[in-house]
C-alpha positions in Angstrom: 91.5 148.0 109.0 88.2 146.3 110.1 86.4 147.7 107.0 89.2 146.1 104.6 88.7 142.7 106.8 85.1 142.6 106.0 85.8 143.4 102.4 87.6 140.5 102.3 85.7 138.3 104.0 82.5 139.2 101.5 85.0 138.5 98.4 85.8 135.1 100.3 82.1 134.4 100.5 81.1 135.6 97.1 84.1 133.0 95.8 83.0 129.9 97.8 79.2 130.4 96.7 80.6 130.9 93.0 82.0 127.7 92.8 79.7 125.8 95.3 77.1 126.9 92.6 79.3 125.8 89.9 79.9 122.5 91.4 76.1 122.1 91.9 74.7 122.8 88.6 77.1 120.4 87.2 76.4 117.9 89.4 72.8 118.5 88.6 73.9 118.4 84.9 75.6 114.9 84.9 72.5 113.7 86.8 70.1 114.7 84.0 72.4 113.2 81.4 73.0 109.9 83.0 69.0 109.5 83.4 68.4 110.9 79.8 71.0 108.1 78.4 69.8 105.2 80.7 65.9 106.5 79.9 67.3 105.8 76.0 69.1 102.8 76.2 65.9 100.9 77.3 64.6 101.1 74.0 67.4 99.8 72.1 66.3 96.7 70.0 68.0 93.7 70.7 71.9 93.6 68.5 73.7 90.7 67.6 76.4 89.9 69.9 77.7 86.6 67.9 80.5 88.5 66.8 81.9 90.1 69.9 85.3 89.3 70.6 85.0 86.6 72.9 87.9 85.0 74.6 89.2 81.7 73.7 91.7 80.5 76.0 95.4 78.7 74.1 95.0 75.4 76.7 97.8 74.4 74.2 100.1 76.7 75.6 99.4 76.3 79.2 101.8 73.1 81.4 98.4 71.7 82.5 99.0 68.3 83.9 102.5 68.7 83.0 102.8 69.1 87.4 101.8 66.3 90.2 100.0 68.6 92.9 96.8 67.8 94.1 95.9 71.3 94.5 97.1 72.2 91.3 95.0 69.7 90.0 92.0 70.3 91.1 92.9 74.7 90.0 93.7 72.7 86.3 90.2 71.1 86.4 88.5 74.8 87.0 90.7 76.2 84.2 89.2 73.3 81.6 85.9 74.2 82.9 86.1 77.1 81.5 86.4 76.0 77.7 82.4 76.2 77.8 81.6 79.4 78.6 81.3 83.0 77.2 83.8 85.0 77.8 84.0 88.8 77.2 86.2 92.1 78.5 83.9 94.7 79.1 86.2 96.7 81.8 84.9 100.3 81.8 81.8 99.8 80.2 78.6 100.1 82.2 75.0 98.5 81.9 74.2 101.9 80.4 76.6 101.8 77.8 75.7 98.0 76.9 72.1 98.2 76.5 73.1 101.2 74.5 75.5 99.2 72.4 73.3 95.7 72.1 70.4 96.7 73.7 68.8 95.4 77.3 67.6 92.2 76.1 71.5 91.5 76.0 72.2 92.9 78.9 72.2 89.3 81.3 74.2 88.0 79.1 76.6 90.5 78.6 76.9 91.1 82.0 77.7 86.7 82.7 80.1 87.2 79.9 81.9 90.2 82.0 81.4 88.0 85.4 83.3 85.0 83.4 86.6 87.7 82.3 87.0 88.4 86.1 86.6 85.1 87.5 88.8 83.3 84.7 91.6 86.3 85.9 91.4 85.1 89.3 91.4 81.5 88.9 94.8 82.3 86.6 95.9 84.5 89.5 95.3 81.5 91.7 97.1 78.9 89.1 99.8 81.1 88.8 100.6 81.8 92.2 101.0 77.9 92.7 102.7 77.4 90.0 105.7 80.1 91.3 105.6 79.0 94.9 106.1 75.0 93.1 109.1 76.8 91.6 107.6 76.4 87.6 108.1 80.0 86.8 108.5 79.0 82.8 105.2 77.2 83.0 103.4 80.8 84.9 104.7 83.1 81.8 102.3 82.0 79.6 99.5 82.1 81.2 100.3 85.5 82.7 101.1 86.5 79.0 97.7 85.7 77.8 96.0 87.5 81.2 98.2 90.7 80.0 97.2 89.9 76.3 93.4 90.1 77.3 93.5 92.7 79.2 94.1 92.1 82.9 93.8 95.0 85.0 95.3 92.7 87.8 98.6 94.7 88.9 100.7 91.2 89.5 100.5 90.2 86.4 102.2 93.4 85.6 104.5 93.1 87.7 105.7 90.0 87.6 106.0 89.6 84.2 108.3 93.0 83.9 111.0 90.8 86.9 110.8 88.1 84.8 111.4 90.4 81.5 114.3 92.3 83.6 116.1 89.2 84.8 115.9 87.5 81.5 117.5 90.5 79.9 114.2 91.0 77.2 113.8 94.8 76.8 111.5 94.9 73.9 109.1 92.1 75.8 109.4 94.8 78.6 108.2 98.1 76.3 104.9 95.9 75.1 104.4 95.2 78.6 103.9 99.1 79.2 102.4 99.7 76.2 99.9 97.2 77.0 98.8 98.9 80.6 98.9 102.0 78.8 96.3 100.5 76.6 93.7 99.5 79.6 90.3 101.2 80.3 90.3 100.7 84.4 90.7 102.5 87.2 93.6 100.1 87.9 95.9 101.6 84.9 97.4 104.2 86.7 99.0 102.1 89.7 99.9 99.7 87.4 102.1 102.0 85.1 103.7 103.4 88.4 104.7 99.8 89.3 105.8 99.3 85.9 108.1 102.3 86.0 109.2 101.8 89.0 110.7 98.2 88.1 111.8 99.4 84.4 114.0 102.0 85.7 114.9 101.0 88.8 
């Protein structure tokens, strides 16, 4: 009995060194590529980033100054503000993969382009927020469409959008919502889709 314990307990060890090795070695092997791609991506020349596809917001479709609130006001100046500056998705690239792509002289650039997506997402978050809680839930749906058409990886834009879709009996509006999320390259897609399921079928 004591010798078949011991056997075991070698086997046990022999199995956890296996795969501690295993883990190890690729560990060690994701290391070595990540260095030997960002060790190449600083000698990329420079690429032409004109013709990214950079975000232009539809003020035309947005209530602004349709609504007398101060504070909505003053979100409505921030949202104009915006009209002058580069704006680019870049969600789930990283610095790697854009010097890679346009090379490291871009890379500042690229990178305030990326910083611009995420603030102009919360500013809209903020916006829209007021505008529900003011009770101008027509005037938040287009703004939240064009966050979702972008690519928001904010998960209340999601979701409110599938209520609204639900309650306003627009099934097909409801499908290229999912699709949409299905679509995204962030960490945020999978809680998103859960949300999204939850509502559609509940």
């Amino acid at each position: 009995m004591a010798l078949s314990s011991l056997g075991l307990f070698i086997i046990f060890l022999a199995v956890v060194s296996f795969y501690r090795k295993r883990h190890d070695r690729l560990q060690q092997e994701t290391s070595e590529n990540f260095w030997e791609r960002e060790q190449e991506s600083n000698f990329v020349r420079r690429k032409d980033i004109s013709g990214l596809p950079y975000i232009n917001i539809p003020f035309e479709h947005f209530s602004i100054g349709a609504f007398s609130d101060s504070q909505l006001s003053e979100l409505e100046s921030s949202i104009i503000a915006l009209k002058d500056k580069k704006i680019l998705n870049l969600t789930g690239q990283t610095n790697t993969d854009l010097k890679l792509l346009y090379g490291p002289a871009n890379l500042a650039t690229l990178t305030e382009c990326d910083q611009n997506f995420t603030d102009m997402l919360q500013l809209f978050s903020e916006y829209v927020n007021l505008l529900i809680e003011l009770n101008h839930l027509d005037a938040a749906i287009p703004v939240l469409e064009f966050c979702v058409d972008v690519g928001s990886d904010i998960s209340s834009h999601y979701t409110t959008l599938a209520d609204y879709y639900k309650n306003t009996n627009q099934p097909e509006k409801l499908q290229s919502l999912h699709e949409k999320a299905t679509d995204l390259h962030s960490l945020m897609k999978t809680p998103i889709l859960e949300k999204l399921d939850h509502l559609i079928h509940s």
